[in-house]
ZAMARGU-4260 file (C-alpha; in steps of 0.2 Angstrom, whole numbers, plus 5000, padded with zeros to 4 digits):
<rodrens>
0) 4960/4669/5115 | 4954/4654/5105 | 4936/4663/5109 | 4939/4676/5098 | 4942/4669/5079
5) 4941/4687/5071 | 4959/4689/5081 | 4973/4677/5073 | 4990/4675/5079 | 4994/4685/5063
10) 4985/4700/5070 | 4994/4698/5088 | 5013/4698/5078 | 5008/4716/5071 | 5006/4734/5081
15) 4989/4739/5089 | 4985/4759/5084 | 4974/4768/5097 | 4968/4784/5087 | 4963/4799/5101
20) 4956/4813/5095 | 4947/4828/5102 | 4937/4841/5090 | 4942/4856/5098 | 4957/4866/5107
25) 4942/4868/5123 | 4939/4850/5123 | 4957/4846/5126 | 4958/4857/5141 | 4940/4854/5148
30) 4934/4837/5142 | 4947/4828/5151 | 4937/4813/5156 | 4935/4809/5137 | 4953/4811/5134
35) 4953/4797/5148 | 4943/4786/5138 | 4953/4786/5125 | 4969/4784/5130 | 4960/4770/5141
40) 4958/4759/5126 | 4977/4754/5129 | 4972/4743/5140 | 4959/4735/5130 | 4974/4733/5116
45) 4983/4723/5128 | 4968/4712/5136 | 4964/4707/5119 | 4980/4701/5116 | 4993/4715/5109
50) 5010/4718/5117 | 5013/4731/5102 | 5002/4746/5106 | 5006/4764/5098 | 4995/4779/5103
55) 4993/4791/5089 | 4984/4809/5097 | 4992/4821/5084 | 4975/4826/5081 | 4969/4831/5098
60) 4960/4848/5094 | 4958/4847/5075 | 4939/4841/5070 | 4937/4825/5057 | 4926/4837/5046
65) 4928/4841/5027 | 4943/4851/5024 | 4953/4850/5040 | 4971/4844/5037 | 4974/4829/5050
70) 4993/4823/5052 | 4987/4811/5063 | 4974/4802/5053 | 4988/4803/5038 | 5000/4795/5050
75) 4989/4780/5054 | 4984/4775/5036 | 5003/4774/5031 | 5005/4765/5046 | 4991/4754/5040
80) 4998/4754/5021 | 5013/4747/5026 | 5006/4730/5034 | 5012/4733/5051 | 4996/4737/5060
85) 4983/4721/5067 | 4969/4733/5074 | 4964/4752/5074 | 4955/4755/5091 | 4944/4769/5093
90) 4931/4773/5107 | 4917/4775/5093 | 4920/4778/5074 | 4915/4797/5075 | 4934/4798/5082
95) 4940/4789/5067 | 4930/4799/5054 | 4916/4811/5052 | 4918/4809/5032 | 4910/4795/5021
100) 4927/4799/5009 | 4940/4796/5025 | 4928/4781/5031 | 4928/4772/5016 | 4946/4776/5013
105) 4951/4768/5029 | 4939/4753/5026 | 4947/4750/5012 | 4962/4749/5017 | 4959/4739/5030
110) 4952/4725/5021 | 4966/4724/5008 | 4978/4723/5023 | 4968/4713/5032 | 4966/4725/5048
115) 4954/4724/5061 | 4946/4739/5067 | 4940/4738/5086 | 4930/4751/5097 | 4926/4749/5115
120) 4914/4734/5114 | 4916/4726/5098 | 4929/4720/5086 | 4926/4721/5069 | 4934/4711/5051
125) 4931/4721/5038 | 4932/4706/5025 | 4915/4698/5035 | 4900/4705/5026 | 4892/4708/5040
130) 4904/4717/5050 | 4907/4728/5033 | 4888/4731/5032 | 4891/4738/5052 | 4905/4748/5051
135) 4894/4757/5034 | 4881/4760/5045 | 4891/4766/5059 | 4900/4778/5047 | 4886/4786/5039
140) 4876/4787/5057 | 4892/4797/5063 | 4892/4808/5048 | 4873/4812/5048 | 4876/4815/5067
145) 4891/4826/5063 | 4879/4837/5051 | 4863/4837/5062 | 4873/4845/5076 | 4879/4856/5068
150) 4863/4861/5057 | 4856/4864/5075 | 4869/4872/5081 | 4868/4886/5068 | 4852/4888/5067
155) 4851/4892/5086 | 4864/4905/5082 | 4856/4912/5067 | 4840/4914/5076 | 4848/4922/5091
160) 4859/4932/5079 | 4842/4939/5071 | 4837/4945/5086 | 4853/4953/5089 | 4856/4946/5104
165) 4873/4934/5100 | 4888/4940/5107 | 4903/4929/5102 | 4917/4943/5107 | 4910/4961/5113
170) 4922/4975/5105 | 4930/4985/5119 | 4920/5000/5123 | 4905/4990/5125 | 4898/4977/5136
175) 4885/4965/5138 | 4869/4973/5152 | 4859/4958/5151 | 4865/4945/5143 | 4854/4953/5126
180) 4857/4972/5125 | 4873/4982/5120 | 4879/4997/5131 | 4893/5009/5133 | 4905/5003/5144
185) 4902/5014/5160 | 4921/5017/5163 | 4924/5036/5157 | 4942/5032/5152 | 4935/5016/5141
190) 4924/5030/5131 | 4936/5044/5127 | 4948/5032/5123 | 4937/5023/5110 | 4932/5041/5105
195) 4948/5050/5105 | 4953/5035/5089 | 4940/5041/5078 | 4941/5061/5084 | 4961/5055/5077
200) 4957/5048/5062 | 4945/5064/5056 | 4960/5075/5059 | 4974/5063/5051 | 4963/5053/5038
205) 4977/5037/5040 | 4976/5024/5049 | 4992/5023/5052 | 4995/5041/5057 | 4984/5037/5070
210) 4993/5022/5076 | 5008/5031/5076 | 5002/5047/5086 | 4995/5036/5100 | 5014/5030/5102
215) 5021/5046/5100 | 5011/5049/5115 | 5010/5036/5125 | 4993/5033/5126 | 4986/5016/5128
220) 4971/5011/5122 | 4956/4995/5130 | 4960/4980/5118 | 4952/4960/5121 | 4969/4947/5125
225) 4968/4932/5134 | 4971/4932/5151 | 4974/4913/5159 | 4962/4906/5147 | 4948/4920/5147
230) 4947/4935/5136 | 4948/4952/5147 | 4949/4970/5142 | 4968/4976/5146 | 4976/4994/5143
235) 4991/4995/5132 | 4999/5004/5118 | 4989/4998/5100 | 4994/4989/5088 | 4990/4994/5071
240) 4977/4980/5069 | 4969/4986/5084 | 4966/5004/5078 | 4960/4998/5060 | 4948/4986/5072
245) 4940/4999/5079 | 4941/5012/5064 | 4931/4997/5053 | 4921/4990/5064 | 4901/4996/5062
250) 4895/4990/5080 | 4905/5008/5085 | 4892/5015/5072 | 4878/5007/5082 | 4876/4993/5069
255) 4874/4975/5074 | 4882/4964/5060 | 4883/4945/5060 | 4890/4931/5046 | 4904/4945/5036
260) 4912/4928/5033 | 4905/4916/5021 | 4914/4897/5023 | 4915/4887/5008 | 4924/4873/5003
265) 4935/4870/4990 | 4948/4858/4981 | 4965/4863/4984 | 4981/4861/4970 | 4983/4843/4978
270) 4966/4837/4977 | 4959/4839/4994 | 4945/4846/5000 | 4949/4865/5009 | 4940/4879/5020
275) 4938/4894/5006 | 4934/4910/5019 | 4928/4927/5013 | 4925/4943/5024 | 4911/4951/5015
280) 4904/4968/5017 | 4896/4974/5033 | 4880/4976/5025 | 4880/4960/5014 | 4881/4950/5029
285) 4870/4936/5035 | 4862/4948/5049 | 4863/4967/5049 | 4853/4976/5060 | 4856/4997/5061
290) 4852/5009/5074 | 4854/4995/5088 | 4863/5001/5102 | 4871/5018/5107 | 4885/5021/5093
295) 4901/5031/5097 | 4897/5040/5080 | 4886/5041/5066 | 4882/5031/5052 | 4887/5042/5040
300) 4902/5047/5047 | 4908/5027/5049 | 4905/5026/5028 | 4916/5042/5027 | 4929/5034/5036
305) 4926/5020/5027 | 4928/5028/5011 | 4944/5038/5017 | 4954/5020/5021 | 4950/5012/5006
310) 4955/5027/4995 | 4972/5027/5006 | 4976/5008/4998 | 4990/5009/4988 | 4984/4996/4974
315) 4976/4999/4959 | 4958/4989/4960 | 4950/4980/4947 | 4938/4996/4946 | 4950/5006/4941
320) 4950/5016/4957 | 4966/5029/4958 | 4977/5030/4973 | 4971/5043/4983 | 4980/5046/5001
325) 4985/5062/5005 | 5004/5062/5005 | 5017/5074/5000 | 5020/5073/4980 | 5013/5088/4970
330) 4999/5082/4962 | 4986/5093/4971 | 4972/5084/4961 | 4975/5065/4965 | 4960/5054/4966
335) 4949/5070/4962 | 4951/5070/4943 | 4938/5057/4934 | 4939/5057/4914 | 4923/5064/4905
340) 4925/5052/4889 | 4925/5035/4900 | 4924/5038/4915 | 4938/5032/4926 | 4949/5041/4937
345) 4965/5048/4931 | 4981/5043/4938 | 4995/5054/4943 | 5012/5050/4938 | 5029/5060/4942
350) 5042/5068/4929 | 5056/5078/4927 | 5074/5078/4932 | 5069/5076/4950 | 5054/5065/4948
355) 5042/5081/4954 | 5031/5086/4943 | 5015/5079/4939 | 5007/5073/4926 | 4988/5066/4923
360) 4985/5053/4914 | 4968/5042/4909 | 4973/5024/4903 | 4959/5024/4892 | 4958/5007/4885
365) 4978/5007/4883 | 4977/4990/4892 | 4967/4982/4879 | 4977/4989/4866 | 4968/5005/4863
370) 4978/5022/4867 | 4975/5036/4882 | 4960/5046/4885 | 4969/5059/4889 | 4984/5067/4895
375) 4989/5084/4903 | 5003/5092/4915 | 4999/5095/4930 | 5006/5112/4936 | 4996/5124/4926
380) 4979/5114/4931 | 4984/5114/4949 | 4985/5131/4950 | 4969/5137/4942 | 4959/5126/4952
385) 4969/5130/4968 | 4965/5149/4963 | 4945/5141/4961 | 4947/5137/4977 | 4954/5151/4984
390) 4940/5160/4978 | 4929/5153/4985 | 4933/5151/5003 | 4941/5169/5003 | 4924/5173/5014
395) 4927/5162/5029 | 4943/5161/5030 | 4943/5174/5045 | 4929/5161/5054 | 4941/5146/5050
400) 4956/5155/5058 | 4946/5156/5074 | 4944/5138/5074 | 4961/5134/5071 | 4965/5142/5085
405) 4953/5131/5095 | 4956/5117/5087 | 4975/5119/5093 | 4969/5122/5111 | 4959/5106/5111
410) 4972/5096/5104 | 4983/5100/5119 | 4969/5094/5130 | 4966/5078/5123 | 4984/5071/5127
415) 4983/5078/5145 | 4964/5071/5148 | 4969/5053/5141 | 4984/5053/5154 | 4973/5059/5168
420) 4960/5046/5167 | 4973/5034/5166 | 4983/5042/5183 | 4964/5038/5190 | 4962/5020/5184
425) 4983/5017/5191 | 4976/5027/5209 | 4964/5017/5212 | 4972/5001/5205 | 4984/5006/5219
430) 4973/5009/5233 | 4966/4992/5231 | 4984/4985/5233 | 4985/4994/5248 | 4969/4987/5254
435) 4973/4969/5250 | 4991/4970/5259 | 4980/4980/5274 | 4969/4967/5279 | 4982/4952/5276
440) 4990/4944/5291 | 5009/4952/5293 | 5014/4936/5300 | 5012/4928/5282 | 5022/4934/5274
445) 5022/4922/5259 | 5006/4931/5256 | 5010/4950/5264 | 5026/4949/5251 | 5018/4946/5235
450) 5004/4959/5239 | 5018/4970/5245 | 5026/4969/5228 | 5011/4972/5219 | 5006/4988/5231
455) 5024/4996/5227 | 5024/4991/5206 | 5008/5000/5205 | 5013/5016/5215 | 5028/5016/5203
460) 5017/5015/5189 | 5008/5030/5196 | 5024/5041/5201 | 5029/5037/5183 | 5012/5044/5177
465) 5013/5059/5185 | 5029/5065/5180 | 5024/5063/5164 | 5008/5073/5166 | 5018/5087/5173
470) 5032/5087/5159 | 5019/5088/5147 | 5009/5101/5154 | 5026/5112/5153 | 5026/5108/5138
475) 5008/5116/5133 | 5009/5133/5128 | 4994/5142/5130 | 4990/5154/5114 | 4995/5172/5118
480) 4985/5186/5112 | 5001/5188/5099 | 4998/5171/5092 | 4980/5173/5090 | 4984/5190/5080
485) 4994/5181/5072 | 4982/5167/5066 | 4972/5181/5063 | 4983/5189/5049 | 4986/5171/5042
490) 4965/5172/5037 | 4968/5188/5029 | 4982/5184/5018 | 4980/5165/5015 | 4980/5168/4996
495) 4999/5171/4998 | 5000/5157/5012 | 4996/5144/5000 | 5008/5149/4985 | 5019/5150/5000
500) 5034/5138/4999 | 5030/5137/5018 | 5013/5126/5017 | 5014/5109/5014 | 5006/5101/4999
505) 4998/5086/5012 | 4989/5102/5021 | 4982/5109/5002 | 4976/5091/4997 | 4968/5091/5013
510) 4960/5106/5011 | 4955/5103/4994 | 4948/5085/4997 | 4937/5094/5012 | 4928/5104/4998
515) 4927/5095/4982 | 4921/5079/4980 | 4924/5075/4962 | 4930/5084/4947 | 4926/5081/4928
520) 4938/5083/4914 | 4937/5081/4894 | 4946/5086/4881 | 4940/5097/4866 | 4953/5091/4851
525) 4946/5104/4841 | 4952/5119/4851 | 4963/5109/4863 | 4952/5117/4876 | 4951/5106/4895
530) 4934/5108/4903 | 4932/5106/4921 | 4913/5102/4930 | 4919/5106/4950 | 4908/5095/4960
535) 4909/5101/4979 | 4904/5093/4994 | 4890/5105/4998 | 4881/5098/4982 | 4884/5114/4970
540) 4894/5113/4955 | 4908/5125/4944 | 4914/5125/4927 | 4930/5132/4921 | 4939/5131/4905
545) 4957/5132/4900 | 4969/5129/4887 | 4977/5109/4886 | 4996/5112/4894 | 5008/5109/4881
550) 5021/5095/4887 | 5039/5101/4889 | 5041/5089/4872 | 5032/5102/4864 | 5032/5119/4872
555) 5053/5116/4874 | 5056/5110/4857 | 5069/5116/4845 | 5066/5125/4830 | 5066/5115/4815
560) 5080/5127/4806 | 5091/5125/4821 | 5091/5106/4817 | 5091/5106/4801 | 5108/5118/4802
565) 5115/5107/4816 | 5112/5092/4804 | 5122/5099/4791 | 5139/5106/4801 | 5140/5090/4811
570) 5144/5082/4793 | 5161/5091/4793 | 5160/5100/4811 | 5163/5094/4829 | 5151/5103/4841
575) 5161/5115/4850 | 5161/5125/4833 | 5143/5121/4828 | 5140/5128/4845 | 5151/5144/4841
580) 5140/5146/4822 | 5125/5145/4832 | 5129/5161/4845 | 5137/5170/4829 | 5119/5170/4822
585) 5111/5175/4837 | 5103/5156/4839 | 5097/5150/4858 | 5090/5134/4863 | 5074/5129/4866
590) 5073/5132/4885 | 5082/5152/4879 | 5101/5145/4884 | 5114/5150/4875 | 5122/5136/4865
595) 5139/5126/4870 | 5146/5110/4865 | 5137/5100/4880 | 5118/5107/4871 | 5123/5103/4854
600) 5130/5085/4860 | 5112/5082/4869 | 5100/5089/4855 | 5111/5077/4841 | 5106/5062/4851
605) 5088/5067/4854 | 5088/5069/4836 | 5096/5054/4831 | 5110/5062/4821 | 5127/5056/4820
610) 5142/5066/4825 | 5158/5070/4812 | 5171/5059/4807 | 5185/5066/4808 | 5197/5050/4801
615) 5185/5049/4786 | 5184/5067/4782 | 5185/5072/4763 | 5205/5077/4759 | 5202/5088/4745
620) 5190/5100/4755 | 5202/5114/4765 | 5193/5126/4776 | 5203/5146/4776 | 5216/5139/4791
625) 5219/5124/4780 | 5222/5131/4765 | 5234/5146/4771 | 5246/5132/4775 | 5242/5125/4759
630) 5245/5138/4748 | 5260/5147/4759 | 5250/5164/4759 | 5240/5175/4770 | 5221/5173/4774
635) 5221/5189/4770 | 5226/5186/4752 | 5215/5173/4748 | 5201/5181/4755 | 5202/5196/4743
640) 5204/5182/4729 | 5188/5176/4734 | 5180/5192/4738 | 5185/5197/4717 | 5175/5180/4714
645) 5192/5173/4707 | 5194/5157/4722 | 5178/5150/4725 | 5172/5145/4743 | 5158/5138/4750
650) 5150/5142/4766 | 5134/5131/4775 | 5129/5145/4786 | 5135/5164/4790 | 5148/5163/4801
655) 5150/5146/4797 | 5169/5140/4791 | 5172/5143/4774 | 5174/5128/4762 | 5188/5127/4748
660) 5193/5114/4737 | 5211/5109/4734 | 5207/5108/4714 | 5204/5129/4715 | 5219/5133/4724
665) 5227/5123/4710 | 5220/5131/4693 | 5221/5146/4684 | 5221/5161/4687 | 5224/5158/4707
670) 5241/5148/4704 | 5250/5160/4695 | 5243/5176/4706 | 5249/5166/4721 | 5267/5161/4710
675) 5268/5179/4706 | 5266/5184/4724 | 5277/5173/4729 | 5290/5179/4716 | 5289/5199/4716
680) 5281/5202/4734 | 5267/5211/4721 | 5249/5204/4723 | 5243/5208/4706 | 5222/5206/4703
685) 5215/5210/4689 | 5209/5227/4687 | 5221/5229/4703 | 5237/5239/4706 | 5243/5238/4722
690) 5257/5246/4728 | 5274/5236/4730 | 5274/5225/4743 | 5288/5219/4757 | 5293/5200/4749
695) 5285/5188/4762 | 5299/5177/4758 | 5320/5176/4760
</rodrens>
């Protein structure tokens, strides 16, 4: 012990850490010897002198690099901090660190704390200069070394992956011929599975649609999982990030692609250093190569998907992109419509009562603090470019029946071929069962049992299969000769098929994103005319013109006499009898109803007017009812006084209440004709005789 003067007693009272790492998850299955090694190390602890020994492996799989988070390096320099540790041991430093910021942390520590630092030859103080001028070395040889394998490592790979000839993990459909070319995978039920997804996708433009009908129909589908350790192609129902694999993966268009995802690092919110990954675009990668192996389809048809899924994202992107899956909300037009002033797509948003009906809108630079481009309802345009449409396919809509009809025929077959080649995969998955229990010995039966098993879960498997084919071929019902009359008559009269209440606004915006492409729109604000440039998918190009639709704020508004009258009665009026003015003079509302007391309520606080109050009302002013009671006599009486002109009244409307003050009842002439009345039964007006009168009063 006294040999050894870097190693004091003090060093002997504290713990001995023996650091184990291992770089990857492969290395701690496969490299076990290494793993020996280290954890050897423990021994050396104790030779040297330590009866305190901790082994900290937290880290076995996780590399030393920049940006990888280590809890077990994190765990040893607190240990360190704390002055409890004598000496790290490590097999060689490149365990310890392949960083000069962790190395010289560590060092640092270390030699305020006064720990050694050991490997499996030498011991090291880090307070000698000479040992500190080692361990520097040591640490930047094992970062250099870190960084040159690697740089040698990739450059293999980007060199092979030039070629197109580097195969990390093949995509199901395709395998490996001779360890540099890409081929079909030879099992049928491999391709018309793969095939069947995107034959899917053309038909439901969704990618979850198509996840969805694969369960609807139990069909399974060729993934990669992990089988013991090694990835193998298995059958199974997908998930939907299988199908969106295969839907956005360019190697089934006969691309090779290699480096989508660029690496960099970063500083995180606390300061240390991360891994920053980006998936870039297939053909912004490091290695794109096109027309490399046999596709499953074409190239352009893989960008049409392409453009389908990304117009089906339901976020509104930087780029001003509208959302533009085919769903069933009325907007016919969604995603189509693209502003002639600045260019962006207009966005489709609901109104009304039950949040149906569509409106176009163009944000402009409303964001900025600008205003709308434009703005228009959408029920009108819908329907002329729906009439556009009709009028142009009205000439092969015969033809396109007779394809529907085939196209409903193949779609019956496509289930029942799926399930057959899968009944052909399960037969012969069963008939090697069979063999393997054939040719084991019956008198072990620790083997004959499990291969028994197997043989009778795989002939389930197939009797399961085949009642399914059978109750779905009951199911399929052959087109008659009456249904194909009857497709037939559909082509004829599809005009009143697609006002039909009967066809689905998902099957029109289907039908309509088929044939156009794009369609401009501007606004003329002197004639308040919208022109329309219909850009089709065949390249040619229509105009039509129409008249702005007027918003239901306009088109439904009420006249500006109808306020102005309900604005005066409601001073001295409740609704119920501005309502009955109203009728008298013939007045309807804006939408052509007749007027009640729940309209004039609503169209008061549209308009911001206040109702009558009746606790503040003026006392002095008696409409006729009022000032019968007043006066003690008959409307009838004091309506011919104010017909003679001798009681004045006032009136807001015809048909309105009359008005009468209480100081007219109360002067002369019309207090002493009504005293006379009263008196003699004789209603006495001037240049009046009437005959006498029966006294009203006892």
């Amino acid at each position: 012990m006294l040999s050894k003067p870097k190693i004091t007693p003090d060093h002997l009272g504290k713990h001995a850490l023996v650091y184990v790492r291992q770089s990857t998850p492969k290395q701690v299955v496969h490299n076990q010897e290494r793993q020996r090694l280290q954890y050897a190390l423990v021994e050396r602890a104790r030779a040297l002198g330590w009866q305190q020994i901790e082994v900290i492996d937290d880290d076995l799989g996780h590399s030393a690099s920049a940006g990888t988070q280590r809890v077990g390096f994190k765990k040893l320099l607190a240990t360190v901090v704390l002055g409890e540790v004598g000496i790290v041991l490590s097999t060689e430093v490149s365990r310890l660190s392949r960083t000069d910021k962790d190395w010289c942390h560590l060092l640092e520590i270390c030699k305020v704390c006064g720990t050694l630092i050991g490997d499996a030859e030498h011991i090291y103080d880090v307070n000698l200069t000479d040992d500190q001028l080692i361990l520097g070395i040591k640490g930047t040889l094992s970062v250099m070394e870190s960084s040159v394998l690697k740089s040698r490592l990739f450059q293999g790979q980007e060199h092979k992956a030039k070629r197109g000839e580097l195969y990390k993990l093949i995509a199901p459909g395709y395998i490996c011929a001779d360890g540099k070319s890409l081929v079909k995978d030879p099992n049928v039920r491999v391709q018309e599975a793969i095939a069947l997804v995107f034959e899917k996708f053309r038909q439901l433009w969704s990618v979850r649609q198509v996840f969805k009908w694969f369960h609807e129909e139990g069909i399974e589908l060729p993934v990669n999982k992990s089988v013991h350790g090694k990835t193998q192609l298995v059958w199974q129902l997908p998930t939907y990030e299988a199908v969106k694999y295969m839907l956005q993966n360019p190697v089934y268009a006969g691309a090779y692609v290699y480096g989508q995802r660029h690496t960099t690092l970063a500083l995180g919110d606390d300061n240390n250093v991360r891994k920053k990954s980006v998936q870039q675009r297939y053909d912004h990668a490091r290695v794109f190569i096109p027309d490399h192996h046999e596709p499953y389809i074409s190239w352009e048809m893989f960008a049409h998907h392409q453009r389908l899924i990304a117009a089906n994202a339901h976020r509104i992107a930087p780029q001003d992109e509208a959302a533009a899956s085919v769903r069933q909300g009325h907007g016919l037009l969604t995603g189509l419509l693209r502003c002639g002033r600045c260019g962006r797509k207009l966005h489709v948003r609901y109104w009304g009562k039950s949040g149906t009906a569509a409106r176009y809108v163009c944000r402009g630079d409303f964001s900025a603090g600008g205003r709308y481009c434009l703005g228009f309802g959408g029920a009108m345009v819908d329907k002329r470019i729906g009439e556009q449409v009709l009028e142009t396919i009205r000439p092969l809509t015969l033809e396109a029946s007779l394809q529907a009809a085939q196209s409903y025929e193949a779609a019956q077959r496509e289930s029942t071929q799926a399930l057959r080649l899968q009944i052909q995969q399960v037969e012969y998955e069963a008939a090697r069962a069979f063999e393997q229990y054939d040719q084991a010995d019956p008198k072990n039966r620790l083997v004959t049992s499990q291969l028994e098993s197997r043989w009778n879960a795989k002939l389930e498997a197939l009797t399961q299969l085949q009642e399914q084919l059978q109750a779905m071929q009951k199911a399929v019902t052959p087109l008659s000769e009456t249904d194909r009359q009857m497709i037939m008559t559909l082509g004829r009269h599809f005009r009143e098929l697609w006002f039909s209440n009967d066809c689905s606004m998902a099957l029109k915006k289907k039908i309509i994103r088929i044939l156009i492409r794009e369609i401009m729109v501007s606004l003329d604000e002197d004639t308040r005319n919208l022109a329309f440039i219909i850009h089709w998918s065949g390249g040619c190009h229509t105009t039509l013109s129409m008249k702005k639709p007027l918003s239901g704020a306009i088109k439904y508004k009420t006249p500006e006499q109808d306020i102005a009258l309900i604005r005066k009665l409601s001073v001295r009026y409740d609704d119920g009898e501005i309502a009955r003015v109203l009728s008298k003079l013939g007045r309807t509302t804006a939408r052509g109803k007749r007027w009640n007391q729940t309209r004039v309520a609503y169209t008061r606080k549209q308009y911001g007017i206040a109702a009558v109050d009746k606790a503040h009302r003026d006392p002095t002013i008696l409409s006729l009812g009022q000032a019968v009671r007043y006066t003690g006599v008959s409307d009838t009486t004091l309506l011919k006084l104010i017909n003679k002109q001798l009681l004045p009244c006032h009136q807001v409307a015809p048909y309105a209440p009359l008005e009468i003050n209480k100081s007219d009842l109360d002067s002369d002439p019309v207090r002493s004709i009504l005293e006379h009345l009263k008196a003699t039964g004789v209603l006495v007006l001037e240049g009046v005789s009437l005959p006498r009168q029966e006294s009203l009063f006892k």
